[in-house]
C-alpha positions in Angstrom: 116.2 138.4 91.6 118.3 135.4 90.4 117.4 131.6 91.6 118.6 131.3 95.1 117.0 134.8 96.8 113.7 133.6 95.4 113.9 130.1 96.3 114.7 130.7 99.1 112.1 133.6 100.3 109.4 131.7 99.6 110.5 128.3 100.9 110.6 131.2 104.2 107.2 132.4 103.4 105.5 128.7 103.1 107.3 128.0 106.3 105.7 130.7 108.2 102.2 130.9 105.7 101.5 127.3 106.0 103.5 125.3 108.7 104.7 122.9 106.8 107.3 120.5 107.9 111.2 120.6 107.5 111.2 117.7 105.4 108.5 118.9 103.1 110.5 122.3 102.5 113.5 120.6 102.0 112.2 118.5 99.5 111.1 121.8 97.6 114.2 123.5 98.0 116.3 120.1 96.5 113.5 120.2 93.5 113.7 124.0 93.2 117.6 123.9 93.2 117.6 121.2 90.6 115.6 123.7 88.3 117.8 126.6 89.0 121.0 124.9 88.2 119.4 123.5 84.7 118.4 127.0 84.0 121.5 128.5 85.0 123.2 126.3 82.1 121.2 127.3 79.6 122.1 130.8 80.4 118.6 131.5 82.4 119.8 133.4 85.5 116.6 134.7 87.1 113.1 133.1 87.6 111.7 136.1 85.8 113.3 135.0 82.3 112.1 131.6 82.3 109.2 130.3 80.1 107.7 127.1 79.9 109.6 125.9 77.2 112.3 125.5 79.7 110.3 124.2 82.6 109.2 121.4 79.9 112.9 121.0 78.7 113.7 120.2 82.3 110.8 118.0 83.0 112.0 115.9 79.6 115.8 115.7 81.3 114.5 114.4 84.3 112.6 111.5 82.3 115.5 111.0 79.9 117.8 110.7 83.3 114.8 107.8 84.7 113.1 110.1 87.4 110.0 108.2 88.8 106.7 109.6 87.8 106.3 110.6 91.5 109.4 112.1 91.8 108.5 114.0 88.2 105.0 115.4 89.9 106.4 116.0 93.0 109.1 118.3 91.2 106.4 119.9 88.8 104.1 120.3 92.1 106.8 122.5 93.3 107.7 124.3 90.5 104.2 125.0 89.8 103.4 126.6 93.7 106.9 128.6 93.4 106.0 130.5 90.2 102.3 131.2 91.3 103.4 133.0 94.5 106.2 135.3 92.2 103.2 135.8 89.9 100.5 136.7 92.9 103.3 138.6 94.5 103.7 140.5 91.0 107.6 140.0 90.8 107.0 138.0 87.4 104.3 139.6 84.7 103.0 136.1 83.8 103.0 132.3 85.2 105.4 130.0 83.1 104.4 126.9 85.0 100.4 127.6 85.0 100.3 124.9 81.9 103.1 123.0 83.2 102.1 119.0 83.1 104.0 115.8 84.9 102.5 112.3 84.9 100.4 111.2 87.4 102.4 109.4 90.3 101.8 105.4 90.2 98.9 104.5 92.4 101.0 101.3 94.5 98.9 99.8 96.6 100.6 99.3 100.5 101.5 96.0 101.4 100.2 95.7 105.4 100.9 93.0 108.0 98.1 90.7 108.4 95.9 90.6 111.7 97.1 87.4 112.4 100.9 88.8 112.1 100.1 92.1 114.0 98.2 89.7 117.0 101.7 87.8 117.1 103.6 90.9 117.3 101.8 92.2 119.9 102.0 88.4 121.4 105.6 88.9 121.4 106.1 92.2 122.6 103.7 91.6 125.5 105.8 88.7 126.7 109.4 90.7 126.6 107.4 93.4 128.3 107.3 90.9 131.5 110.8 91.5 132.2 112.6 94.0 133.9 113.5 95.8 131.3 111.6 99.2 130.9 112.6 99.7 127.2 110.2 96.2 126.4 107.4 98.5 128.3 108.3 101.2 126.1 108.6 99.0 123.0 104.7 97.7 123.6 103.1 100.8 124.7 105.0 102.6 121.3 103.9 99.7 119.0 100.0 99.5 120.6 100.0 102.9 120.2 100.7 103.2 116.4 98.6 100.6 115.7 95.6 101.5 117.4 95.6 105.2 116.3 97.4 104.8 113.0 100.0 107.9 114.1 102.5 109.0 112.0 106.1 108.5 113.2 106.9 112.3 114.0 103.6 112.5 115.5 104.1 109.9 118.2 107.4 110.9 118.8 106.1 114.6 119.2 103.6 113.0 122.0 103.6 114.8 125.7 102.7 113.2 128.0 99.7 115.8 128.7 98.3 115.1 125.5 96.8 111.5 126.5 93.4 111.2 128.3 93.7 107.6 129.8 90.2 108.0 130.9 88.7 108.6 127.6 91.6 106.6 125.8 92.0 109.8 123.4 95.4 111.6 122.5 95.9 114.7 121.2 98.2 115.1 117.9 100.1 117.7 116.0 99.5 117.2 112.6 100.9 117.9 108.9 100.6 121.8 108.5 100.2 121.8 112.4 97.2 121.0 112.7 95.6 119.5 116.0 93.3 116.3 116.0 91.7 114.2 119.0 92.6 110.4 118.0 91.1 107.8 119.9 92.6 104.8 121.3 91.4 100.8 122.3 92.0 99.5 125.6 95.0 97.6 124.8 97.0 100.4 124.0 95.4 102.4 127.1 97.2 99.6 129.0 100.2 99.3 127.6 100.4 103.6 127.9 99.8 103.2 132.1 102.5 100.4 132.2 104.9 102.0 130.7 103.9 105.3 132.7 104.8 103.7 135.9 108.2 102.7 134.4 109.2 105.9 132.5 111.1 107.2 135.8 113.5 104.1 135.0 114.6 105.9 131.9 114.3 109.8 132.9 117.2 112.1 133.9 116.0 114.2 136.9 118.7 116.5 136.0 116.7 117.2 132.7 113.5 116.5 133.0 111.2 116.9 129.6 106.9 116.5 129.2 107.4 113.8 126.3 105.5 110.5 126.7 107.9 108.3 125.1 112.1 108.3 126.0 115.2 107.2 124.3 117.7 105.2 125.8 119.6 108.6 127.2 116.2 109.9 128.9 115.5 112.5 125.9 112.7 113.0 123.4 112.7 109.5 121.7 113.3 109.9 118.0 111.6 109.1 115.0 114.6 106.9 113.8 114.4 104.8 116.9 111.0 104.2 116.9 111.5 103.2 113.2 114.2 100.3 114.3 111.6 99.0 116.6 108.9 98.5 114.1 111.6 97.2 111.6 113.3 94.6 113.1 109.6 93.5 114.4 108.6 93.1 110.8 112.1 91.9 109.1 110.6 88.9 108.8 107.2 89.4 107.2 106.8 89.0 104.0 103.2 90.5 103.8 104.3 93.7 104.6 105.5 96.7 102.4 107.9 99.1 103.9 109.1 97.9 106.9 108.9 100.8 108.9 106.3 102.7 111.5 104.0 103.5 108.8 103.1 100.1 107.5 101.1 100.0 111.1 99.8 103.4 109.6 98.5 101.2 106.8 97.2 98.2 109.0 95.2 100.2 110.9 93.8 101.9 108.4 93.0 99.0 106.2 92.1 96.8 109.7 89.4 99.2 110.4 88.0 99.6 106.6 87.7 95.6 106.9 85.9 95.7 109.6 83.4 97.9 108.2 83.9 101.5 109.3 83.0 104.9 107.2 85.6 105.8 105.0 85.4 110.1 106.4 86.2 108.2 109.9 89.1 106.4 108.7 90.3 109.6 106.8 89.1 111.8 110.2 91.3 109.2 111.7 94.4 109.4 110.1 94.5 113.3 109.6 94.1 113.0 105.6 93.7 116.6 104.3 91.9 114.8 101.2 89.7 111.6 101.0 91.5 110.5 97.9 94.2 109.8 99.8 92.3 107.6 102.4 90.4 106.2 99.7 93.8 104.3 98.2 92.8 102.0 101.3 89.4 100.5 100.4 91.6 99.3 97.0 93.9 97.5 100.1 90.9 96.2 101.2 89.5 95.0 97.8 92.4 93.5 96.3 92.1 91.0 99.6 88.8 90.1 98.6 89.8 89.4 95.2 93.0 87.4 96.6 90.5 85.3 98.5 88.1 85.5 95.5 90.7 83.8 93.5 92.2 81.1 96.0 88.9 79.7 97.3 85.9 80.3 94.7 86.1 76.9 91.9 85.7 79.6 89.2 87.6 81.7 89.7 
C-alpha cells in the first residue's frame, strides 16, 4: 500500500479508536504527508520499504530547514504511532520508527495575567454588562466562566445549556479524546451564567432554536474564534500575559489556584490533564514568581 491509503486509514482508525479531535488528526495527516512526499523523492513509494535511515534523513531536513524542536517531536510522535499500528496490524514485518529519536520540545514557561489584571478585567466587563446590550452579558458570563473553571476554548464553546448545575455551580465538559469531567465553578461565575440566562432570548432565533449555553451574534453555536477575539482584545494590552488568547485564562487559573495552595492531582483533575507532567509545568509558573519577588525585594538577593 503506497503513502496516502495508509495515511489515511489509520488517521480513520484513530478517529474512530480514540476520539481524537479534528485538529489533532490533521496535524498527523500534514506531518505524515510531509514524510511521504520526502520518501517519494528518494524513490520510497510505500511505508513498507522504508527504514530508519530515512525516517532519520528526514528528521535531519527538517532541522537543516529550522523546524522547532516541538514541531520535530510532534512530527516524530506521529511517525512513530503510524508505523506501530502497520507493524501490530502485520502489514509491515518490522517497526522502522521503534528507535526513531527527536529532541525534547522546549519546556516555555506560560506568561498569565496577574490577579490584579484579571480583577480589573472582570471590573470592566462587569460594568459594560450594565447596559442593554446582551452581548456585554454574554462577554462576562464567557470570560467568568473560563476563568473560574480553566476550560478550554472548544470546550466552552461545546457547552449546552443542560450541562450547568447552577445549584451546585458544576458544569459538565467534553474533553480531549471525548472524555466527560464534572468542573466546578465559584459564585461569580454562577452569577454572571443566570444573568446572561435571562438575556439569551435577546440573541436566539425561535425559528432555529439550539441547547447551547453561549450564542453568536446570528443566534447559532458561538464559535471558538469569537470567543478568542473577546479574550484578545481584553488582554491587548497586558504585557504580563503570554498568548493573548482564551487559554492564557486556562493558565491563570491554573497557576491562581496552585498559589493559593491547592493539590497539584486537583489542579490536574481540574483541567482534564491526561498526565500530571503536564499540570506540573505550572508549579514552575508559580515558582519562578517567587523567585521574581525573591529577587526584587530580598537585600541579597
Amino acid at each position: 500500500m503506497e503513502w496516502s491509503p495508509a495515511i489515511e486509514r489509520w488517521l480513520d482508525r484513530l478517529a474512530t479508536d480514540r476520539a481524537l479531535s479534528p485538529n489533532t488528526l490533521r496535524a498527523y495527516g500534514v506531518d505524515l504527508a510531509h514524510l511521504g512526499a520526502f520518501a517519494r523523492e528518494r524513490g520510497v513509494m510505500r511505508p513498507a520499504d522504508a527504514d530508519l535511515e530515512l525516517l532519520r534523513e528526514w528528521m535531519w531536513s527538517l532541522d537543516r530547514d529550522g523546524a522547532s524542536r516541538a514541531t520535530m517531536a510532534r512530527r516524530a510522535a506521529a511517525v512513530r504511532g503510524f508505523f506501530a499500528a502497520l507493524a501490530r496490524a502485520g502489514e509491515i514485518p518490522l517497526d522502522p520508527a521503534a528507535r526513531l529519536k527527536a529532541p525534547r520540545p522546549d519546556r516555555r514557561l506560560p506568561k498569565v495575567p496577574s490577579r490584579a489584571r484579571t480583577d480589573a478585567m472582570l471590573g470592566a466587563l462587569g460594568a459594560a454588562a450594565d447596559g442593554e446590550d446582551p452581548r456585554a452579558v454574554r462577554d462576562l458570563a464567557i470570560v467568568e466562566l473560563l476563568y473560574a473553571s480553566g476550560l478550554r476554548v472548544g470546550e466552552l464553546a461545546g457547552l449546552d445549556i443542560a450541562d450547568v448545575d447552577g445549584p451546585r455551580r458544576t458544569v459538565r465538559v467534553l474533553g480531549k479524546g471525548a472524555k466527560e469531567r464534572v468542573v466546578p465553578f465559584g459564585a461569580p461565575a454562577g452569577r454572571a451564567i443566570a444573568r446572561w440566562l435571562e438575556v439569551r432570548g435577546a440573541l436566539a432565533r425561535p425559528e432555529a432554536p439550539t441547547p447551547a449555553l453561549f450564542l453568536g451574534t446570528r443566534g447559532g453555536r458561538i464559535g471558538a474564534r469569537t470567543v478568542y477575539g473577546i479574550v484578545e482584545r481584553l488582554l491587548r494590552d497586558d504585557a504580563t500575559a503570554g498568548p493573548r488568547g482564551p487559554h492564557s485564562l486556562r493558565h491563570a487559573a491554573a497557576t491562581h489556584l496552585l498559589d493559593g495552595g491547592a493539590d497539584l492531582r486537583i489542579v490536574q483533575e481540574f483541567l482534564g490533564h491526561a498526565s500530571l507532567g503536564t499540570t506540573q509545568l505550572y508549579t514552575h509558573v508559580s515558582i519562578e514568581k517567587l523567585r521574581e519577588g525573591y529577587r526584587l525585594a530580598h537585600p541579597r538577593a
